[in-house]
C-alpha positions as CSV (number, residue, x, y, z in Angstrom):
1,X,22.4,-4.4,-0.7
2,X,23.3,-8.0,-1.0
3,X,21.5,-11.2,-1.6
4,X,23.2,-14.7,-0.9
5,X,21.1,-18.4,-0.4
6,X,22.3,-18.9,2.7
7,X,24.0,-22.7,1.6
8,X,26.9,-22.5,0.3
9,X,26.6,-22.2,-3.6
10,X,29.0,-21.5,-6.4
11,X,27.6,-21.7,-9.9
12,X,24.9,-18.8,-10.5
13,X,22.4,-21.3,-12.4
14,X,23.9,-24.6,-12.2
15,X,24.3,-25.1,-8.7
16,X,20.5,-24.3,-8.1
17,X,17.0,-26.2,-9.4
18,X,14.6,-24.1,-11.5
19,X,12.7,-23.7,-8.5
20,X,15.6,-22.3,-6.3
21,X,16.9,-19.9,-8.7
22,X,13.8,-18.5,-9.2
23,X,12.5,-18.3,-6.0
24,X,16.1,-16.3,-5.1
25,X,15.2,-14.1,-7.8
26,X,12.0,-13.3,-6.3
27,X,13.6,-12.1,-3.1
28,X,16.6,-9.9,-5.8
29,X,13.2,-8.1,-7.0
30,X,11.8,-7.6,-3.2
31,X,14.9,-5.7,-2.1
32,X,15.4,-4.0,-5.2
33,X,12.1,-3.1,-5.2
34,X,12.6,-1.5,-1.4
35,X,15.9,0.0,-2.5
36,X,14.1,1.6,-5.4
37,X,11.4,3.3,-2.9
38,X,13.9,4.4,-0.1
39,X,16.6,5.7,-2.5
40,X,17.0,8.1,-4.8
41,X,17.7,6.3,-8.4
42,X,17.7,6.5,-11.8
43,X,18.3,3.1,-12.7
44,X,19.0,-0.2,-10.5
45,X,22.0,-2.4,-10.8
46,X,21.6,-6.0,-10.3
47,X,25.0,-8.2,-10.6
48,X,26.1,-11.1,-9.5
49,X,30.1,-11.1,-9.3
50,X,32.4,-12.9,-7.7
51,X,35.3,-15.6,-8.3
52,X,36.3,-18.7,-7.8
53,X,39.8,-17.2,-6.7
54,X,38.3,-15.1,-4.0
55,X,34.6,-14.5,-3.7
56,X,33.4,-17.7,-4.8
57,X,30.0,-17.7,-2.5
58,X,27.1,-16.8,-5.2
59,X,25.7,-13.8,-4.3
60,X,23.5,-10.4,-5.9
61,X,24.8,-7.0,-5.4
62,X,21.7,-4.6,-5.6
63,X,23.3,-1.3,-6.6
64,X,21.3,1.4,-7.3
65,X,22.3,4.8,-9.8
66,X,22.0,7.8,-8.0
67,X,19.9,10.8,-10.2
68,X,22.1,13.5,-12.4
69,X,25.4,10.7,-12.9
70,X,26.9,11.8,-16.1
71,X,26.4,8.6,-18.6
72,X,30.1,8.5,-18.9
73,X,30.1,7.4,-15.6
74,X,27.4,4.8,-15.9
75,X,26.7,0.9,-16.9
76,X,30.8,-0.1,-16.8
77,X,32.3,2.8,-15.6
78,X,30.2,2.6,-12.5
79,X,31.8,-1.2,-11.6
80,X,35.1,-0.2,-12.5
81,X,35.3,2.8,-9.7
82,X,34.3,1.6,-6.0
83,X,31.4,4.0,-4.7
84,X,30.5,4.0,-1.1
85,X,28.1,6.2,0.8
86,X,30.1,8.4,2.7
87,X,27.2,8.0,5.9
88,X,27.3,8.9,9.2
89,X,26.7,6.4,11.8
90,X,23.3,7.5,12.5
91,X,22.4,7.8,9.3
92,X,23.9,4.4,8.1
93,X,21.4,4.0,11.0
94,X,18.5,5.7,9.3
95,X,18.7,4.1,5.7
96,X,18.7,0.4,7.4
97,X,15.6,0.7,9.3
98,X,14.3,2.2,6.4
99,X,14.9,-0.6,4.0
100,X,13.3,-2.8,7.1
101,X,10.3,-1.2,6.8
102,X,10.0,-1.3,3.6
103,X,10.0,-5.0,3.6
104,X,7.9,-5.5,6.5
């Protein structure tokens, strides 16, 4: 998942008040919390990544660690490697509505 203000913001802290940032980080725990109950994982990811050279839009990636992932392949190595779900259609599908409900 992804969370971005939906004004166009640069600078993680300095571009937002006090307020802002932490109401934004209210809605970072909201999802994550709804990723957390719809998908399987050990351990949830929260980054926010970008550049000025090409992504500079400030945004959260909500990433969360599947069960059974060697720890090799955690923390670091898991951001160095890109991982997609290899969904279906349907079940692309499946997993959206289900992160709706959840945060109906």
């Amino acid at each position: 998942m992804l969370v971005a203000p939906i004004r166009h913001l640069e600078q993680v802290t300095a571009d937002f008040t006090e307020e802002e940032y932490l109401a934004l980080r209210k809605v970072v725990h909201r999802i994550g919390e709804a990723v957390r109950r719809v998908v399987a994982t050990e351990r949830l990811y929260i980054l926010s990544l970008g550049s000025q050279a090409s992504n500079s839009h400030v945004h959260w990636h909500i990433a969360p660690l599947p069960p059974g992932v060697p720890f090799k392949e955690q923390q670091y190595a898991a951001l160095s490697s890109l991982q997609i779900l290899d969904l279906s259609e349907e079940e692309m599908m499946d997993l959206a509505e289900r992160l709706r409900s959840e945060l109906k």
